[in-house]
DSSP file (Angstrom, degrees, kcal/mol; ACC not computed):
  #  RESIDUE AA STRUCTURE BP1 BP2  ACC     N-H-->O    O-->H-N    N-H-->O    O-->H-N    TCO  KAPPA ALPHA  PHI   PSI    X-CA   Y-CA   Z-CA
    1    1 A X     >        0   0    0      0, 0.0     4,-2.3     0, 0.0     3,-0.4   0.000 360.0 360.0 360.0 -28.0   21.7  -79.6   35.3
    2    2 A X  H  >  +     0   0    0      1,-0.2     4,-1.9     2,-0.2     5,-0.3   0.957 360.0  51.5 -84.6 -51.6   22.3  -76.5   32.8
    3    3 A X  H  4 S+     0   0    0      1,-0.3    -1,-0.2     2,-0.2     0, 0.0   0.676 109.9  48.0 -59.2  -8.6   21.4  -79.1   29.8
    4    4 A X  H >> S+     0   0    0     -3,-0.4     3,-2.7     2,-0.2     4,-2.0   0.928 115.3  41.8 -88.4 -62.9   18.4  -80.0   31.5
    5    5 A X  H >X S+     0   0    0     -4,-2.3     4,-1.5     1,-0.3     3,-0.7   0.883 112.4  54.7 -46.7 -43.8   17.2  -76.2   32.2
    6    6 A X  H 3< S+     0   0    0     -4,-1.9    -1,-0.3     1,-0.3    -2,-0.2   0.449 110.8  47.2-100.2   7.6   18.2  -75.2   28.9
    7    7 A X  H <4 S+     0   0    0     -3,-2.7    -1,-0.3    -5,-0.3    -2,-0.2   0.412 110.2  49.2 -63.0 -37.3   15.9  -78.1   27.4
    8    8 A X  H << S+     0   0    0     -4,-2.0     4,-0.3    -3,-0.7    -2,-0.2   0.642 112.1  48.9 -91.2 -22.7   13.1  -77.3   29.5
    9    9 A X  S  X S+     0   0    0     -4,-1.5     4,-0.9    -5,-0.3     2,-0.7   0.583 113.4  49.7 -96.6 -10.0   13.4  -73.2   28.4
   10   10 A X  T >4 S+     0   0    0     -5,-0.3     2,-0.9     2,-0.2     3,-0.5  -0.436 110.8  50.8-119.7 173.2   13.7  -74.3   24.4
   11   11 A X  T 3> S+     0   0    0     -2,-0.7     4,-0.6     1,-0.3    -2,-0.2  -0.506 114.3  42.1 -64.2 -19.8   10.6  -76.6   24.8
   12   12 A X  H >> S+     0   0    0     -2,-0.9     4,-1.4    -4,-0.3     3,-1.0   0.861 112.2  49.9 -82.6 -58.0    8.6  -73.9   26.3
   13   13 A X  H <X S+     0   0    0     -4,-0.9     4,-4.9    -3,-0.5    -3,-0.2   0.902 113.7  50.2 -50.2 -44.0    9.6  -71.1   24.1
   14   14 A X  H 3> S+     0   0    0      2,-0.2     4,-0.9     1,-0.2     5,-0.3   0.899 110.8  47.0 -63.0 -32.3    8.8  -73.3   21.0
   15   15 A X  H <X S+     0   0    0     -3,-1.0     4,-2.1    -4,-0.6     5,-0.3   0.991 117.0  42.0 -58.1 -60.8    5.6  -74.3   22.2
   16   16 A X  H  X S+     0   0    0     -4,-1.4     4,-1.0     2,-0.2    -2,-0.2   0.855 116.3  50.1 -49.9 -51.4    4.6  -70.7   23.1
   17   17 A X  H >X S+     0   0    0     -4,-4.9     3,-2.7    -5,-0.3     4,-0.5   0.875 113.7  42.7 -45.7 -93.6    6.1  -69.3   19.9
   18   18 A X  H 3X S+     0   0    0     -4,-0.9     4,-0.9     1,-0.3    -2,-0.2   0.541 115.7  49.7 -29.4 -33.3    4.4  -71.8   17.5
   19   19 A X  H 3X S+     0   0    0     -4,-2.1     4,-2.3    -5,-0.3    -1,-0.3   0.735 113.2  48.8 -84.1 -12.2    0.8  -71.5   19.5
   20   20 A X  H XX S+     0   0    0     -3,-2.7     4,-1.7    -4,-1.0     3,-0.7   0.886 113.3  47.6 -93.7 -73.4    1.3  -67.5   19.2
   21   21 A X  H 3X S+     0   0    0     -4,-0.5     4,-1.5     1,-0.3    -1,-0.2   0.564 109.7  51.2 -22.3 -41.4    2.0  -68.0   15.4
   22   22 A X  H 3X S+     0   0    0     -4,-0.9     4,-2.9     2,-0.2    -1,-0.3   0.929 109.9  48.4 -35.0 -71.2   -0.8  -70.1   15.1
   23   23 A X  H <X S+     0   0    0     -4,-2.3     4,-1.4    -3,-0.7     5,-0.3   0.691 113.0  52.0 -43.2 -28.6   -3.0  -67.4   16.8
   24   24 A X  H  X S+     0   0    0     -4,-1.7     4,-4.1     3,-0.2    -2,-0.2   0.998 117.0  40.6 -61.5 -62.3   -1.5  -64.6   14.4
   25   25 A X  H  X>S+     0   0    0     -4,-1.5     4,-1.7     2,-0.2     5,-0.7   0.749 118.5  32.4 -81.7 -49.7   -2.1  -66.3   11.9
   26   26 A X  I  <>S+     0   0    0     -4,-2.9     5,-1.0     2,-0.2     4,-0.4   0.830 116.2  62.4 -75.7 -27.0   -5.5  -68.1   12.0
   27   27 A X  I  X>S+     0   0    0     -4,-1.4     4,-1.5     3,-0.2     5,-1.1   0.992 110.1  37.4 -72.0 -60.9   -6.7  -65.2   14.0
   28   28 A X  I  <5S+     0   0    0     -4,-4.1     4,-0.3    -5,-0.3    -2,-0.2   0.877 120.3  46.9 -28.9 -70.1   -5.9  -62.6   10.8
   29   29 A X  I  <5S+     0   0    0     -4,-1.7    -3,-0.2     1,-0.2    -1,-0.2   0.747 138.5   0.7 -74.7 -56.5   -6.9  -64.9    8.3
   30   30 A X  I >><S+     0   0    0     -5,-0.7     4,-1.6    -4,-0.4     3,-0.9   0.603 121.0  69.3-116.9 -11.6  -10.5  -66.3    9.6
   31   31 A X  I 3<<S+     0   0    0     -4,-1.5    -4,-0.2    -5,-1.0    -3,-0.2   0.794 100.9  54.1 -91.7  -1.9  -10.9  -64.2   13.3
   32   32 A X  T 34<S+     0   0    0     -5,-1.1    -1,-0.3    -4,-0.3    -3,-0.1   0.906 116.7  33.8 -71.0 -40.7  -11.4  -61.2   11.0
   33   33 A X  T <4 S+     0   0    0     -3,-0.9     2,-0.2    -5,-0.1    -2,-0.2   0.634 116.0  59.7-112.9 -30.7  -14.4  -63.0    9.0
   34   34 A X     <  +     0   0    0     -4,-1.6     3,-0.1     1,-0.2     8,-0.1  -0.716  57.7 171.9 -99.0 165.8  -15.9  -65.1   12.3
   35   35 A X        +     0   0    0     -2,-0.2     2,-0.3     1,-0.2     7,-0.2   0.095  60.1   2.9-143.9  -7.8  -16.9  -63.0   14.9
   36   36 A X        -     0   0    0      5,-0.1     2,-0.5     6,-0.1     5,-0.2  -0.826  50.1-159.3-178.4 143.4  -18.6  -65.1   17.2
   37   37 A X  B >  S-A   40   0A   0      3,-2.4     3,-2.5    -2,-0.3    -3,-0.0  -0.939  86.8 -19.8-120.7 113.1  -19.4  -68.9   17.7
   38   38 A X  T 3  S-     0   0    0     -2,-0.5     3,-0.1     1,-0.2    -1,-0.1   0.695 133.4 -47.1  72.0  13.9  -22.3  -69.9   20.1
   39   39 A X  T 3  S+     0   0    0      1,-0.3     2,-0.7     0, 0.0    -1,-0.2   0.444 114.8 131.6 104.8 -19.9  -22.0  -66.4   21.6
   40   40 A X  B <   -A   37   0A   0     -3,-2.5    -3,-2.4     1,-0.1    -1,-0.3  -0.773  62.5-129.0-137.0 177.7  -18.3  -66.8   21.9
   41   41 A X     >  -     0   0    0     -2,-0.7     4,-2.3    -5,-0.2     3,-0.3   0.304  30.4-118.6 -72.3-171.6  -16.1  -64.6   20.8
   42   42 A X  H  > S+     0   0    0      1,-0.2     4,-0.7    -7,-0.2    -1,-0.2   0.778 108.4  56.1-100.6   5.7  -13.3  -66.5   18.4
   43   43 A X  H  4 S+     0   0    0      2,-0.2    -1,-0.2     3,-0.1     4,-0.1   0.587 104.7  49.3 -76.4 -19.0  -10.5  -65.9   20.0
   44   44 A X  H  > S+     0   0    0     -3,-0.3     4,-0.8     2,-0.2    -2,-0.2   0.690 112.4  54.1 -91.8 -31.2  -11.7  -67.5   23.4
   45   45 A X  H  X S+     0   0    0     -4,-2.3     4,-0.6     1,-0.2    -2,-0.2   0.768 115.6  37.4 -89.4 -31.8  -12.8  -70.6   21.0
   46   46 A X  H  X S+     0   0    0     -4,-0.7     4,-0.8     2,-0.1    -1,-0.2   0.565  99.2  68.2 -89.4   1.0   -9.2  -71.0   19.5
   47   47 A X  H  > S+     0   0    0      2,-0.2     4,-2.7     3,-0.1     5,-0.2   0.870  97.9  58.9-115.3 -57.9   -7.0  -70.4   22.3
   48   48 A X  H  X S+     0   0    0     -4,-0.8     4,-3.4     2,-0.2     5,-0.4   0.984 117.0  31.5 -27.7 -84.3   -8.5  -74.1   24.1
   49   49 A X  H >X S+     0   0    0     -4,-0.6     3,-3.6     2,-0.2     4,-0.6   0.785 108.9  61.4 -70.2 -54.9   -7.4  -76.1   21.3
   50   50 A X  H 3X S+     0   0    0     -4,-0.8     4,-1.3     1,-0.4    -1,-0.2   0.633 111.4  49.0 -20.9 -53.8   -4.3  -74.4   20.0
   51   51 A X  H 3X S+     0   0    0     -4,-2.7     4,-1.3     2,-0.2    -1,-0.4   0.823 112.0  47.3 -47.1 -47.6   -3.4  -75.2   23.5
   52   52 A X  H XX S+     0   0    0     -3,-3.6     4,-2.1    -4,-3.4     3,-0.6   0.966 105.9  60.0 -52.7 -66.6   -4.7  -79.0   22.8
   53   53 A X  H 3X S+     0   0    0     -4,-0.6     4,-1.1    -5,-0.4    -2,-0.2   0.714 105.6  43.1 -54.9 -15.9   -2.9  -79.1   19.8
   54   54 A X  H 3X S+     0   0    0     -4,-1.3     4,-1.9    -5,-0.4    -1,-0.2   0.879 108.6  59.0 -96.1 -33.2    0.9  -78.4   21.5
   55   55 A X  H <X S+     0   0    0     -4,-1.3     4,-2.3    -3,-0.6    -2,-0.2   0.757 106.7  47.1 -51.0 -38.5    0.3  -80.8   24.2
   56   56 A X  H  X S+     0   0    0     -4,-2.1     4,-0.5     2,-0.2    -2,-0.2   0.816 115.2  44.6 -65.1 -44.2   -0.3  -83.6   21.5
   57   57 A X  H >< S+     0   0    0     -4,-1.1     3,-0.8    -5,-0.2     5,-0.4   0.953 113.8  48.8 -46.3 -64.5    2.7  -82.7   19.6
   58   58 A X  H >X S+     0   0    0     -4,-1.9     4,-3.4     1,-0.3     3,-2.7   0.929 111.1  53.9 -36.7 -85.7    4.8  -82.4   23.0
   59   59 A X  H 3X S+     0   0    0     -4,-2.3     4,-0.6     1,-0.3    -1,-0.3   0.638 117.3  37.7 -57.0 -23.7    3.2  -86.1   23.9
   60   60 A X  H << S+     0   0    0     -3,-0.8    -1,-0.3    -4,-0.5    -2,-0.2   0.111 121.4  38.0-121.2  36.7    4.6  -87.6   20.5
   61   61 A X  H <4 S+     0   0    0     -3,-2.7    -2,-0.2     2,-0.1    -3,-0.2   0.246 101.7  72.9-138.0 -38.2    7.6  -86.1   20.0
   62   62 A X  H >X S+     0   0    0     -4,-3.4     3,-3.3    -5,-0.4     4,-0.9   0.939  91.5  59.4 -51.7 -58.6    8.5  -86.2   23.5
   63   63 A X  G >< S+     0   0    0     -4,-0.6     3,-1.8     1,-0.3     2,-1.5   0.650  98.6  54.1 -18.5-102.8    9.2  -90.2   23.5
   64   64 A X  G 34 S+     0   0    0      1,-0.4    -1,-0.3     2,-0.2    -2,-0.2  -0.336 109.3  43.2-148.9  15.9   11.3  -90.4   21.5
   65   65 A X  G X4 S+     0   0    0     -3,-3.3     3,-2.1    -2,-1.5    -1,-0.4   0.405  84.2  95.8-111.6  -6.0   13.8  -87.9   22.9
   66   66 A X  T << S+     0   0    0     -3,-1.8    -2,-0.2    -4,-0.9    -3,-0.1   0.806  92.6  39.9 -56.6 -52.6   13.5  -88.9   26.6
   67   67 A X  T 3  S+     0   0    0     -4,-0.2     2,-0.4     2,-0.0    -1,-0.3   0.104  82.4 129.3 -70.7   9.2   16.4  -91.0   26.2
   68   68 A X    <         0   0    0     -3,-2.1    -3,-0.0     1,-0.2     0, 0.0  -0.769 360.0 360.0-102.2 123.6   18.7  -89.0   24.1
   69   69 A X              0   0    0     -2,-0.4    -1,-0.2     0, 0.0    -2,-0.0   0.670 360.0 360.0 -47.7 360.0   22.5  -88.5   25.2
């Protein structure tokens, strides 16, 4: 049961770390320079997929540990 929990708390935190690094990052870099897309703002417009984008990882990484001692 603790290997399970402490599997499930290191797969969140990395996901949530690695989309907030994402956000740091793209948001310095381009949200500085974009200031609005279609009226919204660019932080509201990245936040969806960054979110997309960790679920996708998750779904094809995940396989292929489901079964691992």
């Amino acid at each position: 049961m603790a290997r399970m929990f402490r599997s499930v708390v290191q797969s969140i935190v990395a996901h949530v770390l690695s989309t907030s690094l994402y956000f740091v990052i793209f948001g310095s870099a381009i949200g500085s320079r974009i200031t609005e897309i279609d009226g919204v703002s660019y932080g509201a417009f990245i936040v969806p997929g960054l979110i997309m984008l960790s679920v996708i990882i998750d779904s094809m990484i995940r396989p292929g540990t489901m079964n691992a001692p």
